[in-house]
N, C-alpha and C positions, 0 to 999 in steps of 0.2 A: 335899485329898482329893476326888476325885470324886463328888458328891454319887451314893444310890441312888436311881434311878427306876426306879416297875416295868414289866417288857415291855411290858406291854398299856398303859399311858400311851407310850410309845413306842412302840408300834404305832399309835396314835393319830394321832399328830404329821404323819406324812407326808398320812393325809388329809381332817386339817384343813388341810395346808397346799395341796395338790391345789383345797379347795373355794377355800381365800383366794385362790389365784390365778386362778380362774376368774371371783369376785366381781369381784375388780381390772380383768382384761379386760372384764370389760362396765356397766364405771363405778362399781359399787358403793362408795361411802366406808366408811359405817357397818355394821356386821353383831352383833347380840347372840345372844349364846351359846344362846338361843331357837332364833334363826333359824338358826343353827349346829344344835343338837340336832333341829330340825325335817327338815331336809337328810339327816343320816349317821343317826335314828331312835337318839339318843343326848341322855340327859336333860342340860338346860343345868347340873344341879350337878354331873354326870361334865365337860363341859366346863371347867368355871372349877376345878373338883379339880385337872385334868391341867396347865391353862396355869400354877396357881400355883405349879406344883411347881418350875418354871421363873425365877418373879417376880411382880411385879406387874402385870396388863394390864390396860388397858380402865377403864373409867369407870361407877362403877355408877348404873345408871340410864339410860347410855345406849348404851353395847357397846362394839365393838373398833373403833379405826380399820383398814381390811382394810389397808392397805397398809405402815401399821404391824408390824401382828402377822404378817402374809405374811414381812415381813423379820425379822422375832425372829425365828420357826418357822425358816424360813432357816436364822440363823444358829446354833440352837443345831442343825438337825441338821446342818451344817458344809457345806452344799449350794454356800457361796458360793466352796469353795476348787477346785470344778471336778475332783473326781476323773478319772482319767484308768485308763479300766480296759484289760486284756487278756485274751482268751478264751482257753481253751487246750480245744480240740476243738472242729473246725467241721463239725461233723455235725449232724443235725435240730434239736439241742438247741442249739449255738451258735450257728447260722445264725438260730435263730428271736431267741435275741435279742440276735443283731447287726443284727437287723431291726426290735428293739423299738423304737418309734418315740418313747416318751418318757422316753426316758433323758436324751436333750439338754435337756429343758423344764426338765428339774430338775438339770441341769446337769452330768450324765454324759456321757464322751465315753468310745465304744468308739476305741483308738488303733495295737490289731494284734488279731489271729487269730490262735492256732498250731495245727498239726496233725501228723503224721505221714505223712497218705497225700501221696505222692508226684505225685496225677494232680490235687489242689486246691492243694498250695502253689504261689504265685505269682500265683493266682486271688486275686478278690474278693467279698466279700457286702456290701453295702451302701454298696460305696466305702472296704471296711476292708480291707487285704491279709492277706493269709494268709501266713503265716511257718513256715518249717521247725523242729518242735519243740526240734531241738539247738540253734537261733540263740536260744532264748528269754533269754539274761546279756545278750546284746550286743544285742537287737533289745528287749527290755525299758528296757534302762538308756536306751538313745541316746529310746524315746519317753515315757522317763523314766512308767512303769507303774507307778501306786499299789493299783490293785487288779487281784487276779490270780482268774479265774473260772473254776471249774474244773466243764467239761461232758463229761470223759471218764467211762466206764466205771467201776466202782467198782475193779475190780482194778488199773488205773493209777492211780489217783487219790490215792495216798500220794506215790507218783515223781511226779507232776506239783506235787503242794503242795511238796516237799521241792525242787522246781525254781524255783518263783514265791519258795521264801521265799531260796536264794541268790540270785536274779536282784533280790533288795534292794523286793519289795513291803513295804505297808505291812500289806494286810488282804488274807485270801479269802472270793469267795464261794463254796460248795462247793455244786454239785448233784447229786456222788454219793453213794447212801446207806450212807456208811461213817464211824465216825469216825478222824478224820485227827489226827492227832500233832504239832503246830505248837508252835515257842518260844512261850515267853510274850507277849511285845514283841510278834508278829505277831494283830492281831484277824481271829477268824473264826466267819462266821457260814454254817451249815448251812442248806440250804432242802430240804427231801426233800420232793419232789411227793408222794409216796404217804402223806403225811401227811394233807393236806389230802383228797385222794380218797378215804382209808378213811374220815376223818371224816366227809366225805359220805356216804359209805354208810353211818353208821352212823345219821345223823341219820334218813335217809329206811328204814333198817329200822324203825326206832322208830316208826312212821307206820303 
């Protein structure tokens, strides 16, 4: 059974693991959960909470090997199997991040673009082709597509999930703000921008 970890320890993860590889690029061995909490303004017993949730790490008294714990982090968030994702709408919204630039560091590879309009497919964004929405079974499978991103409109965005999950994905991620109706088997995670921007606005009303 899947052990439960809560969100926000896994919201975590990605940017402890973000700092441990940047420690690793510029030689760092050692790193304690201090220097950790000093870094992300995150006290070192929220640190060692979250990694233990995981196992044992580190050496008390003297920290993490970074290179070490870089490749735990790694491997519990599954970073090492190279997801292989596909966009489906290459409008502002997929365009920007089929141009996100560190997707690859952490070992995401954008591997097609779909769309509909007629005057982009066959075009490029970042060296990734843009594919005719109806090819998405046979243009999915052949680039063998594990995650399907979905940057269309909300009113498509059912027909597009109900496409990525015949075309044999594994996971979406959805950036329309609607909820989407997915089997079980298929994991999917919701990111609504207007989430985080009313939260902003609320923070700085309160001010």
């Amino acid at each position: 059974m899947e052990k439960k970890i809560s969100q926000a320890t896994l919201n975590r993860l990605p940017i402890y693991y973000r700092i441990l590889c940047t420690a690793a690029e510029s030689g760092v061995e050692i790193i304690s959960s201090h220097e950790l909490g000093k870094i992300l303004n995150i006290t070192p017993e929220q640190i060692r909470k979250d990694l233990t949730s995981f196992g044992n790490f580190g050496k008390k008294g003297i920290g993490y090997e970074v290179s070490d714990l870089k490749n735990k982090i790694e491997n519990i968030l599954g970073l090492q199997y190279h997801w292989r994702l596909g966009i489906v709408g290459a409008g502002h919204l997929g365009a920007a991040l089929a141009n996100y630039k560190n997707f690859p560091s952490l070992g995401f590879q954008i591997v097609a673009l779909f769309d509909v309009d007629e005057r982009i497919i066959g075009s490029e964004i970042n060296g990734v082709k843009i594919y005719d929405f109806k090819k998405i079974n046979s243009v999915a499978t052949r680039k063998l597509v594990d995650i399907g991103v979905i940057a269309v409109p909300d009113i498509h965005a059912q027909k597009v999930a109900d496409a990525l999950v015949k075309a044999g994905v594994l996971g979406i991620w959805n950036f329309a703000p609607i909820k989407l109706n997915v089997p079980p088997q298929i994991t999917l995670v919701n990111e609504d921008l207007s989430i985080g921007l009313t939260s902003l606005s609320y923070h700085l009303a309160q001010k």
